[in-house]
N, CA and C of each residue as an Amber inpcrd file, in Angstrom:
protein
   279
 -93.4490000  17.0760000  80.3140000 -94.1300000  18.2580000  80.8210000
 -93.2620000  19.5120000  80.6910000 -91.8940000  18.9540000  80.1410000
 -91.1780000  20.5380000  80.3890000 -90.5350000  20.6910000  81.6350000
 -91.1430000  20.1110000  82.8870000 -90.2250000  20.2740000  83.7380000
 -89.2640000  19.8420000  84.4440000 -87.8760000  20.9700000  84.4940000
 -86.9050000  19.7500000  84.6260000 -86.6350000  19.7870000  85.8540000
 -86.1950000  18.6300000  86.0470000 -85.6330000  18.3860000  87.8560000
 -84.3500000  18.1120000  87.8700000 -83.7890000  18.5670000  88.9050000
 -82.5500000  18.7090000  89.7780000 -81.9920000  17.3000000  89.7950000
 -80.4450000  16.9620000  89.2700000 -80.3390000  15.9330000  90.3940000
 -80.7750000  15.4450000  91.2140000 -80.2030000  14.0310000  91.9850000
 -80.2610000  13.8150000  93.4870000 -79.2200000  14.4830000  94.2020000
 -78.2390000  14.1750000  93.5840000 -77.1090000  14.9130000  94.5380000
 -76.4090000  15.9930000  93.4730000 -75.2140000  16.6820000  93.7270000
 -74.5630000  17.5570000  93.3170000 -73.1850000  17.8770000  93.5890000
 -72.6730000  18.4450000  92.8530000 -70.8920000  18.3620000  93.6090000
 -71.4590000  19.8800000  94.1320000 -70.6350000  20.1640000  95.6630000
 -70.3430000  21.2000000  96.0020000 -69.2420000  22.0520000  96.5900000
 -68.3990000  22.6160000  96.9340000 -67.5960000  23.1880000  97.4410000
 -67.4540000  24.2340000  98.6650000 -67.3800000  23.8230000  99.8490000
 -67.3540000  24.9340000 100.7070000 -66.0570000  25.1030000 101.1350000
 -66.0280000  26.5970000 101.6470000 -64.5880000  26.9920000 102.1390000
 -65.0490000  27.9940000 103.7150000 -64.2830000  27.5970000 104.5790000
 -64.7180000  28.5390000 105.8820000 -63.5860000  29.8310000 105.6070000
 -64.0170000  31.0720000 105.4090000 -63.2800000  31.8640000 105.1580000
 -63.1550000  32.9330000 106.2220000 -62.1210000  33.7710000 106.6880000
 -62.3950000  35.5510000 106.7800000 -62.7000000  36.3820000 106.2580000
 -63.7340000  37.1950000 106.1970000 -64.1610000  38.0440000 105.6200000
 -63.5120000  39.2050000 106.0760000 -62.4780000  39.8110000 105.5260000
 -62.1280000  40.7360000 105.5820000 -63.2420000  42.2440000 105.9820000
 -63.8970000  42.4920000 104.5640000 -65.4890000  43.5700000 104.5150000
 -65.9220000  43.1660000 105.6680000 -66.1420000  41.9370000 106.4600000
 -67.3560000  42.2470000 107.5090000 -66.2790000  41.7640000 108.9670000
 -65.4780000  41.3410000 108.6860000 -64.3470000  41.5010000 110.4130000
 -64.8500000  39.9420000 110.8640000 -65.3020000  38.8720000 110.3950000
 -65.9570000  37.5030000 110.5590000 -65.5930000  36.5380000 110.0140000
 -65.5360000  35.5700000 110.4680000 -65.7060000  34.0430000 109.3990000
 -66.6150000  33.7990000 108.9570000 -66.6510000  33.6230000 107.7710000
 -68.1500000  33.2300000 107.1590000 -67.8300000  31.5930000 106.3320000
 -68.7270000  31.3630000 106.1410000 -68.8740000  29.8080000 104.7170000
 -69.5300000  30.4150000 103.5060000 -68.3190000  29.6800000 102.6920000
 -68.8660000  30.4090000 101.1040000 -69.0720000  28.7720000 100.5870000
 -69.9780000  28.4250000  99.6360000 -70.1070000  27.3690000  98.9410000
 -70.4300000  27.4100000  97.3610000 -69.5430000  27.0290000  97.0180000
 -69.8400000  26.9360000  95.0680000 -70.3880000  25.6620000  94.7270000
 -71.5780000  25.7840000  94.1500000 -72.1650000  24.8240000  93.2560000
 -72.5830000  24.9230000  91.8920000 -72.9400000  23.7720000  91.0680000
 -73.4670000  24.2860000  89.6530000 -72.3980000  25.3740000  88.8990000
 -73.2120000  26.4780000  88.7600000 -72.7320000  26.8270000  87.9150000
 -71.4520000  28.1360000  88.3360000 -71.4470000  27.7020000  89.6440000
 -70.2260000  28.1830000  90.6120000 -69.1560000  27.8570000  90.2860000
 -69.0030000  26.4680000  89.8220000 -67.7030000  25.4470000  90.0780000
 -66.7400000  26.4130000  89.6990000 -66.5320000  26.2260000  88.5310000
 -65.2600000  27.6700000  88.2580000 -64.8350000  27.9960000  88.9290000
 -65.2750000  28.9200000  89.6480000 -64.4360000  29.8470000  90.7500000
 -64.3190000  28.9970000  92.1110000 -64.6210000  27.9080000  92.4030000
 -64.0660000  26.8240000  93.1460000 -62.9000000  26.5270000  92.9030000
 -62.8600000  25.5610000  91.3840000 -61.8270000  25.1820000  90.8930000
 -60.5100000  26.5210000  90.6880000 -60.8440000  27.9400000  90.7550000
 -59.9050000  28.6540000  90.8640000 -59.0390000  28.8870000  92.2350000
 -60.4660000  28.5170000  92.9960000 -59.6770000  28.9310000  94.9290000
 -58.8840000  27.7110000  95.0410000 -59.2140000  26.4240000  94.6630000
 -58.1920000  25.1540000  94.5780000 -57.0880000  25.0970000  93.8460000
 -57.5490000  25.7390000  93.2730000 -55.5370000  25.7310000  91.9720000
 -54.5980000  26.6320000  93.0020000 -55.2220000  27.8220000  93.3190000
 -54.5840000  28.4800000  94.2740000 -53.8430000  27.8900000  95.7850000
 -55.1890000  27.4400000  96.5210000 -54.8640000  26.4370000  97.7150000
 -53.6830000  25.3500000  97.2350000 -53.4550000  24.4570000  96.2360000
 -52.5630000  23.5830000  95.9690000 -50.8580000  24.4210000  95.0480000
 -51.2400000  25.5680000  95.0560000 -50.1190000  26.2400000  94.1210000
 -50.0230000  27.1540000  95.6900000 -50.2980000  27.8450000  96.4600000
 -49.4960000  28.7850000  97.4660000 -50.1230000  28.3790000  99.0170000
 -51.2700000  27.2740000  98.9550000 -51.0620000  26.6820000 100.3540000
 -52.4380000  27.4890000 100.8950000 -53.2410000  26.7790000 101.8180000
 -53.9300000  27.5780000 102.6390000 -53.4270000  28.8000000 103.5290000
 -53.9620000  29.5440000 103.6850000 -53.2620000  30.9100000 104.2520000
 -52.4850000  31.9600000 103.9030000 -52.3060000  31.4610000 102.6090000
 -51.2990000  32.3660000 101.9820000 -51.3200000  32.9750000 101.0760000
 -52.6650000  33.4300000 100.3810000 -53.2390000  33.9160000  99.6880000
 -54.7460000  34.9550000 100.0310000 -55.2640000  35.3350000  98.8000000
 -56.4910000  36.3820000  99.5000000 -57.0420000  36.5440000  98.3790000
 -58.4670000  36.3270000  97.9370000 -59.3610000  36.3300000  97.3020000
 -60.4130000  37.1150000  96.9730000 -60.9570000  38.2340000  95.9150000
 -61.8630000  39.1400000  96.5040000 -63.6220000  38.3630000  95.3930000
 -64.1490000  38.3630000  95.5880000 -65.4120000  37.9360000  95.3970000
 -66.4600000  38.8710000  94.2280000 -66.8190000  39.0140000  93.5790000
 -67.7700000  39.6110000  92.7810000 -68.3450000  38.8990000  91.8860000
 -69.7640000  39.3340000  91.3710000 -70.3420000  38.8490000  90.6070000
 -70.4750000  38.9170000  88.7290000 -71.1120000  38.2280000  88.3510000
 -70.9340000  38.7410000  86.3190000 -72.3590000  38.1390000  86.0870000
 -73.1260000  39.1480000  85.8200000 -74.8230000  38.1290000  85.1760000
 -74.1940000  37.2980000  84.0330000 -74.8970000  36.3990000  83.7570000
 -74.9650000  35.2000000  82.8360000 -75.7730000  35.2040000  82.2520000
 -76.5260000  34.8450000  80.9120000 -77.7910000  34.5120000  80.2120000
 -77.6570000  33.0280000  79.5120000 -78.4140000  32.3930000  79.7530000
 -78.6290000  31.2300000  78.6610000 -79.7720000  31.2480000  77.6350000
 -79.8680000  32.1320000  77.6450000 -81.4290000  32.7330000  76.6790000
 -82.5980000  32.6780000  76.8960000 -82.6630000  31.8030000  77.9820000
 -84.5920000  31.9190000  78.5460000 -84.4060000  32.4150000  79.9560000
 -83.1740000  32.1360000  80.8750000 -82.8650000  32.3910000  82.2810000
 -81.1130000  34.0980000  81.9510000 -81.7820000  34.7230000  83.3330000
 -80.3540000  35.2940000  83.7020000 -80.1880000  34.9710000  85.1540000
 -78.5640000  34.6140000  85.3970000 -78.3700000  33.9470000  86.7780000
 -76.9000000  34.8580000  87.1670000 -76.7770000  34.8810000  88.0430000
 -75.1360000  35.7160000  88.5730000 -74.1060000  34.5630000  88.4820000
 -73.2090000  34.7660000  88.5520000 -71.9730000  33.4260000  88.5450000
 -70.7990000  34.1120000  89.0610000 -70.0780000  33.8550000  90.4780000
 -68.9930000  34.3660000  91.2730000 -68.2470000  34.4940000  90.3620000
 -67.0580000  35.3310000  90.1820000 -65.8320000  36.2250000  89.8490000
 -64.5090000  35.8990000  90.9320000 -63.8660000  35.0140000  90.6990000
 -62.8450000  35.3160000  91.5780000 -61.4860000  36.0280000  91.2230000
 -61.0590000  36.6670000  91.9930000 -59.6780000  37.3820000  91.4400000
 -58.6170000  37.3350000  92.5440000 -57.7290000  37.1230000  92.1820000
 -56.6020000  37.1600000  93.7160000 -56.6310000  38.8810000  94.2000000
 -56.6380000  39.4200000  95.8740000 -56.4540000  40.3960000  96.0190000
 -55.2890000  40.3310000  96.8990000 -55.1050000  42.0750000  97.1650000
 -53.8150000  42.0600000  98.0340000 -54.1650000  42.2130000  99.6090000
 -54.1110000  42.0340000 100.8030000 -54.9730000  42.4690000 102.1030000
 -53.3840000  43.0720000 103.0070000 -54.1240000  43.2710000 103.2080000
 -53.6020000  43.9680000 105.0790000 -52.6800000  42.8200000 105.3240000
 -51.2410000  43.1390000 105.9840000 -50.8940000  42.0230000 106.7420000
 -50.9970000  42.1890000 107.8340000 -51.4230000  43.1980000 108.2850000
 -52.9870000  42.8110000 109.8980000 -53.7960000  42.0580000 109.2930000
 -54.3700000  42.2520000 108.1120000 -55.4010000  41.5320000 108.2940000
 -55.6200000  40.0350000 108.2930000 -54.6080000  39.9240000 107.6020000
 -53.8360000  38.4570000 107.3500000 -53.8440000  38.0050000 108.4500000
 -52.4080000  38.3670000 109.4190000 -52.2920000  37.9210000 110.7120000
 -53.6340000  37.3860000 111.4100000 -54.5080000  38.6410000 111.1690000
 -55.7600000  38.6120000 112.1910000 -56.7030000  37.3630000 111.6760000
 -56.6650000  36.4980000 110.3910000 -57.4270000  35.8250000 110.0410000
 -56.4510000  34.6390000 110.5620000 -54.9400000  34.5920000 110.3540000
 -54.0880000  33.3610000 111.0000000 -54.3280000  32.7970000 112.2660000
 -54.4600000  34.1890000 112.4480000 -55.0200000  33.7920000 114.4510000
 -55.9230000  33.2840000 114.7170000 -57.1260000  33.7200000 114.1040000
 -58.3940000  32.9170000 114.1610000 -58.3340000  31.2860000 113.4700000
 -57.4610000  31.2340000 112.3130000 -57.8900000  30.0350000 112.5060000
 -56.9910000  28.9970000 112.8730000 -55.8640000  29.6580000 113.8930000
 -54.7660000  29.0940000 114.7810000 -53.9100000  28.8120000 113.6380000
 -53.3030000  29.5310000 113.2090000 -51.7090000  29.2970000 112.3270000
 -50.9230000  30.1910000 112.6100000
């Protein structure tokens, strides 16, 4: 029929983060065609450790020629070391 279906299951990735932009913890989750920039926050996490790093988020459209979809951008950023602190605290380190 043409139509395709989803898996049953899927790999996914969540991370409980600080959001710096909004002063909160939020949950970010990469799936599909996310992974990438998963697999980038993990090279990071295992090369400088939870907490010790800072991540800024943006998007890049994609085309596969019949669909356009967004796909996360990750880039290391530099933050505040308030702001740092202020995310250590929250999540008790």
């Amino acid at each position: 029929t043409g139509n395709r279906v989803p898996p049953p299951c899927a790999e996914i990735f969540s991370y409980l983060v600080y959001s710096v932009t909004h002063e909160t913890v939020a949950m970010v989750d990469f799936k599909r065609t996310s992974i990438g920039a998963a697999k980038q926050i993990n090279t990071q996490v295992a090369t400088r450790g939870l907490g010790n790093f800072a991540v800024k988020l943006t998007s890049r459209r994609e085309s596969n020629g019949r669909n356009q979809y967004d796909t996360p951008v990750v880039t290391l950023a530099r933050v505040d070391p308030e702001d740092l602190q202020t995310a250590r605290t929250i999540f008790g380190r």
